[in-house]
C-alpha positions in Angstrom: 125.6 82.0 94.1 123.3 84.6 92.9 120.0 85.3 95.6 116.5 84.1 93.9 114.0 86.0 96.3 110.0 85.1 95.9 107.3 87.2 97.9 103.7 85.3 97.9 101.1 87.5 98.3 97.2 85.8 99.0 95.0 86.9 97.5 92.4 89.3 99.4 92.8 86.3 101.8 90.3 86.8 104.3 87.4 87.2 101.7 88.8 84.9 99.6 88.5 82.1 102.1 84.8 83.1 102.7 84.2 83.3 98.8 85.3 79.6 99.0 83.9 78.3 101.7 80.6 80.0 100.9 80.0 79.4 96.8 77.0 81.3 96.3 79.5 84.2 97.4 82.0 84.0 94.7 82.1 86.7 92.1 80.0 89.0 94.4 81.3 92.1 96.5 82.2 90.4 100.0 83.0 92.8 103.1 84.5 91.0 105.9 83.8 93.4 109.2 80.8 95.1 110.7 77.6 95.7 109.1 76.9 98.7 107.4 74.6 99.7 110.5 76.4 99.1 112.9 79.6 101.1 114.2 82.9 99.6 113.0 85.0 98.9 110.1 86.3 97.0 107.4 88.5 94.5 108.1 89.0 93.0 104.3 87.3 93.3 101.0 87.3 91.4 98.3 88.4 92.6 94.5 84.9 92.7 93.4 84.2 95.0 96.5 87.3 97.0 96.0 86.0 98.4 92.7 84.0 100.2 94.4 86.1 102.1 96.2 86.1 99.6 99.8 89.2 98.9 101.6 90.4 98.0 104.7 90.0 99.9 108.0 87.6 102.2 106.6 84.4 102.6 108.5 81.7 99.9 107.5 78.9 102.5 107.0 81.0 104.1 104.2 81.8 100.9 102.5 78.1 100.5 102.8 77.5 103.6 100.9 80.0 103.3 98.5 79.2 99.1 97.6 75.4 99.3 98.3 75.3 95.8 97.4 78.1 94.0 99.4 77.9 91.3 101.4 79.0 91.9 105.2 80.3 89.0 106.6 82.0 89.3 110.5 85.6 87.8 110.5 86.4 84.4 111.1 90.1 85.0 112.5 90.8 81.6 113.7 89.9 80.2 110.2 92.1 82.2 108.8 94.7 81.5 110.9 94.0 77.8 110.6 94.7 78.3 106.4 97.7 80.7 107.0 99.2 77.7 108.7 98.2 74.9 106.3 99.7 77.4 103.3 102.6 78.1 105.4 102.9 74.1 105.5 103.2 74.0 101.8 105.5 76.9 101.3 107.9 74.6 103.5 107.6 71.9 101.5 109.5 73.9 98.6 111.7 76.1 100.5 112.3 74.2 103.8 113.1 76.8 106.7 114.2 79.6 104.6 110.8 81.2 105.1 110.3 84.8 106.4 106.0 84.7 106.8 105.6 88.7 107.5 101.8 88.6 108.1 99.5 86.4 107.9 99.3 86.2 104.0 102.2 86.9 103.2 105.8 85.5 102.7 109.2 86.0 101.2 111.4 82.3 100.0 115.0 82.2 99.9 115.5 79.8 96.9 118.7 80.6 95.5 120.7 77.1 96.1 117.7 75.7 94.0 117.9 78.2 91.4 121.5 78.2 89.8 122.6 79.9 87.0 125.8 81.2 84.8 124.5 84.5 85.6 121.8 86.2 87.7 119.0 86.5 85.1 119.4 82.9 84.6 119.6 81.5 88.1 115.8 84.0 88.8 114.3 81.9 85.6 114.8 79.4 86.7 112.7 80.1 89.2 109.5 80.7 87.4 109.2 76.8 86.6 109.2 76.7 90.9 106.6 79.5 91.6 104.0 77.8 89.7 104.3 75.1 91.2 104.1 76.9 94.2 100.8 78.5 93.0 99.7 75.6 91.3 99.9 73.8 94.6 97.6 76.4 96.8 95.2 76.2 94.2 94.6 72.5 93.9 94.8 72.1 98.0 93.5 74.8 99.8 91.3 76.6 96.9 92.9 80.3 97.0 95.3 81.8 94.1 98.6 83.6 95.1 101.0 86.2 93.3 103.9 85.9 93.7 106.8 88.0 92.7 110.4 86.7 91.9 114.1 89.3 91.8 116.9 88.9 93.1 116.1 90.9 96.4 113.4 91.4 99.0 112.7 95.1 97.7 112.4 93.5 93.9 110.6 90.9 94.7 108.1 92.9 97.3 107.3 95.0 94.3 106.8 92.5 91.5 104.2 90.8 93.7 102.7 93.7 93.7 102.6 94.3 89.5 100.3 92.0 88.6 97.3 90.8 91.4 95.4 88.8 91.5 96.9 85.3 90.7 99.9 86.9 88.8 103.2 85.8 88.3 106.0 88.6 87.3 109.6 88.1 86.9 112.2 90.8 87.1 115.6 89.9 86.1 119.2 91.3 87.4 119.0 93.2 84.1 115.7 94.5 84.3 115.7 96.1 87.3 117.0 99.4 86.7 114.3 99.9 84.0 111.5 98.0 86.2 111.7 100.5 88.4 112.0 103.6 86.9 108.4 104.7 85.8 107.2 103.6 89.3 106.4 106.3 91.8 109.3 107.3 94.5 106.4 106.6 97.2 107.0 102.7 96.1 110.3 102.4 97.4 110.9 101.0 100.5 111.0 103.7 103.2 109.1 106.4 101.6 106.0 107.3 103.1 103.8 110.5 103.0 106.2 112.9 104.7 109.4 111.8 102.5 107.5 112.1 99.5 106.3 115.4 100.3 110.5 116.2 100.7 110.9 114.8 97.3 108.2 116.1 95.3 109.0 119.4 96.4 112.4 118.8 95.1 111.1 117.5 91.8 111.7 114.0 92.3 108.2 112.1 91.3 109.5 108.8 89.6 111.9 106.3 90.8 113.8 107.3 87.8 114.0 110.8 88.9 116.2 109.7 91.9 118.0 107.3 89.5 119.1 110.5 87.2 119.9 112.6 90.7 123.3 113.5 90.9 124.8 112.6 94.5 123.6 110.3 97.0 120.9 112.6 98.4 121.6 114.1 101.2 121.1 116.7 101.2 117.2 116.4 101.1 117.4 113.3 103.4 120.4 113.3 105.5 122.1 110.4 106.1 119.3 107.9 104.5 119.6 109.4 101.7 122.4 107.0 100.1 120.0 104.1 101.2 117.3 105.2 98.9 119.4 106.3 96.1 120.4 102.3 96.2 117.5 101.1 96.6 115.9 103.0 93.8 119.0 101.5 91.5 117.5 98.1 92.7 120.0 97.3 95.2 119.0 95.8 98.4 121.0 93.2 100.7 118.4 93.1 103.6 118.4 89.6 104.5 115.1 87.4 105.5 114.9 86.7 109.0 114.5 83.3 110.0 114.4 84.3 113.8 112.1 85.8 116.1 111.5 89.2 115.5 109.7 92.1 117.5 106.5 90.9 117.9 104.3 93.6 119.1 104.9 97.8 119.8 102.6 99.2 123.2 102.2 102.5 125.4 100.2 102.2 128.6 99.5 104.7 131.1 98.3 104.5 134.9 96.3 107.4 136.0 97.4 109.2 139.4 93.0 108.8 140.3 91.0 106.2 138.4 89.1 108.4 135.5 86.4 107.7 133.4 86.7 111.4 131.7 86.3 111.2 127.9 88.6 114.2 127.3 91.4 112.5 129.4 90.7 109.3 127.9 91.4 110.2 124.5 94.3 112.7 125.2 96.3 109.8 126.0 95.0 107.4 123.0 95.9 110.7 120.9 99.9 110.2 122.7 100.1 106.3 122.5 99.2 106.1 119.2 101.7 109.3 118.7 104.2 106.8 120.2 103.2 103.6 118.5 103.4 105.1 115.2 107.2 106.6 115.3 108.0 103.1 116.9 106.7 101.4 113.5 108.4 104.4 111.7 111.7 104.0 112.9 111.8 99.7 112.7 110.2 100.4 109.5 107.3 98.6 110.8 103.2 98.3 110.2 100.3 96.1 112.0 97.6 94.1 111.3 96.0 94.0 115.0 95.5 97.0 117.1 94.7 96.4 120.6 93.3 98.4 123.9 93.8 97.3 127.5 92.0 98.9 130.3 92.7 97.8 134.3 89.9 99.2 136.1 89.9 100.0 140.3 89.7 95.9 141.2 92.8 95.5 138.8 90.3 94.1 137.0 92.1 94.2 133.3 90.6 93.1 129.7 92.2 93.1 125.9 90.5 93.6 123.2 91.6 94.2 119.6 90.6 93.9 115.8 92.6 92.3 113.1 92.5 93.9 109.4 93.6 92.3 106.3 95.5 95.7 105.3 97.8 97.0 107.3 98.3 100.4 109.6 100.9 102.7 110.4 99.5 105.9 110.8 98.5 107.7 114.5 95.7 108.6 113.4 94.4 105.5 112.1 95.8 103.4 115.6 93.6 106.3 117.8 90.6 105.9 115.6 90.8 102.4 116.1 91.6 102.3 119.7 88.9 104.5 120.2 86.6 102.6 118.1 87.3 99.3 120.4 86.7 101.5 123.8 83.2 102.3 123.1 81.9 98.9 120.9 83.1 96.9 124.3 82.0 99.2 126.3 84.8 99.3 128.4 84.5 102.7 130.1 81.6 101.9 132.1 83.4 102.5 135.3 86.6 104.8 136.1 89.9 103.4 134.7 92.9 102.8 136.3 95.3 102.3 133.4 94.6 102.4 129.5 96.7 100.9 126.9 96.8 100.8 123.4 98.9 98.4 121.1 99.6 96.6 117.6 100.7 93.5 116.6 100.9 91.1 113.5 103.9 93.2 112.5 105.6 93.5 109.2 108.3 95.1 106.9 106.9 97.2 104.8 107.1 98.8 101.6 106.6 102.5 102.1 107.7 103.9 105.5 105.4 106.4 107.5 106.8 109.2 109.2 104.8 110.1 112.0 103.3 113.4 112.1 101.7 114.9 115.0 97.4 114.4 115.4 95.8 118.0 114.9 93.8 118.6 118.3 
């Protein structure tokens, strides 16, 4: 049996489900996170605010600048957990447990036994007739568009979701996949984030293709993952889903020897827990949705709080900026500290890999 992979993709989800449970919004430049005036950030931003140059985690007072005209809206998580479950329902009703949900917008489907075929390129279009139904069937009952992308593995398919946004369909077939992926950039592959591609450009390897045409497996630039990417940029992939529970969150705490409420101290060790965080994503291949802070204070006293963005983050500096962000909008260091922690959640598999790098002092 030949695997038939599908990744759904929402739609700028969280604005999306304010565009449609607000009309008058739709068509205009929605920014889901803090006002302009206030410290904070973005947590999502719909297409017509993207034009502009808005995205998520980037501090609301630039989007502000940049989309003059957006609407700021504060997030409404538990609504869109609500539809991430109803969606989640309907994927179910199509591909019954074989269902890897890697955020909360996102999804691969295993539906190879309903997708045969004398050959691969048959069995994945067959498929197509599926997927719309699929899309057709978020559209009519929850309102929202999808893309989805269909191949014959998670890598493929990851990708071809990624072609054609939003409410796109593309197909890459066994046969096309070589060529698929040859004009994209090497930083598309799976595990390639800023400090590989640094190792590659510098090499002269820009395009997928280039490391297609590259004699030997590699590596030499990349040691021992370097016969991993050289398959996975000639399309092959046999990472399964997983159906199971998986790693659900990454955290560094530390207790202080004397309670302090000392900035400098403070963000010294944000600085080394997100340090930590981020090589934990890097290695599991890992990025979050949700960063969170935890401080106990004297009492033992101890409070979470933490901020959910649509896009994800795997960079240390990003987690600090955010844990520091949370620290002073809740106002948490109004008294010495006992322990401080920072953490992520909402984790997923991603794409491109970051490498973590040490934060400049």
């Amino acid at each position: 049996m030949f695997r038939v992979i599908l990744h759904l993709d929402m739609d700028a989800f969280f604005a999306s489900v304010e565009q449609r449970d607000h009309p008058a919004l739709r068509g205009r430049p929605v920014i889901v996170g803090a006002p302009p005036h206030q410290r904070g950030v973005v947590c999502a931003a719909s297409y017509e605010a993207r034009q502009f140059g808005v995205r998520s985690a980037m501090p609301s007072v630039t989007a502000g600048r940049l989309c003059p005209r957006g609407v700021f809206l504060r997030p409404r998580l538990d609504a869109y957990r609500a539809e991430s479950r109803e969606i989640m329902a309907i994927l179910r009703e199509f591909a019954g447990d074989l269902i890897e949900p890697v955020s909360i917008d996102e999804a691969y489907l295993d539906i190879s036994a309903q997708c045969v075929g004398a050959t691969a390129d048959e069995a994945l279009a067959n498929a197509e007739p599926l997927a719309r139904r699929i899309k057709a069937a978020i559209r009519e009952r929850r309102r929202l568009t999808a893309t989805i992308g269909i191949a014959p593995n998670k890598l493929l398919a990851k990708l071809a979701s990624d072609f054609r946004k939003p409410d796109g369909l593309t197909l890459v077939r066994e046969s096309e996949k070589v060529a698929f992926l040859r004009p994209l950039p090497v930083r598309a592959l799976h595990g390639v984030g800023p400090a590989t591609e640094a190792i590659l450009q510098r090499a002269g390897l820009l395009t997928v293709g280039d490391l297609q045409d590259h004699p030997g497996d590699l590596r030499a630039l990349l040691e021992s993952w370097g016969p991993e990417l050289k398959r996975y940029a000639l399309g092959l992939d046999d990472r399964p889903l997983h159906l199971g529970d998986d790693i659900k969150s990454i955290s560094a705490e530390n207790t202080f020897l004397h309670d302090t409420a000392d900035r400098p101290t403070l963000r010294a060790c944000l600085r080394e827990q997100a340090e930590e965080i981020a090589g934990r994503l890097a290695r599991r291949r890992l990025a979050a949705h949700t960063v969170q802070i935890k401080v106990r204070y004297g009492d033992f006293t101890t409070l979470t709080r933490q901020l959910s963005l649509e896009e994800v983050v795997t960079e240390a500096r990003d987690i600090y900026r955010l844990g520091c962000w949370l620290l002073a909008r809740e106002r948490l260091v109004h008294r010495p500290l006992r322990l401080l922690g920072l953490g992520v959640s909402g984790l997923v598999e991603i794409a491109a890999r970051q490498l973590a790098l040490p934060l400049g002092r």
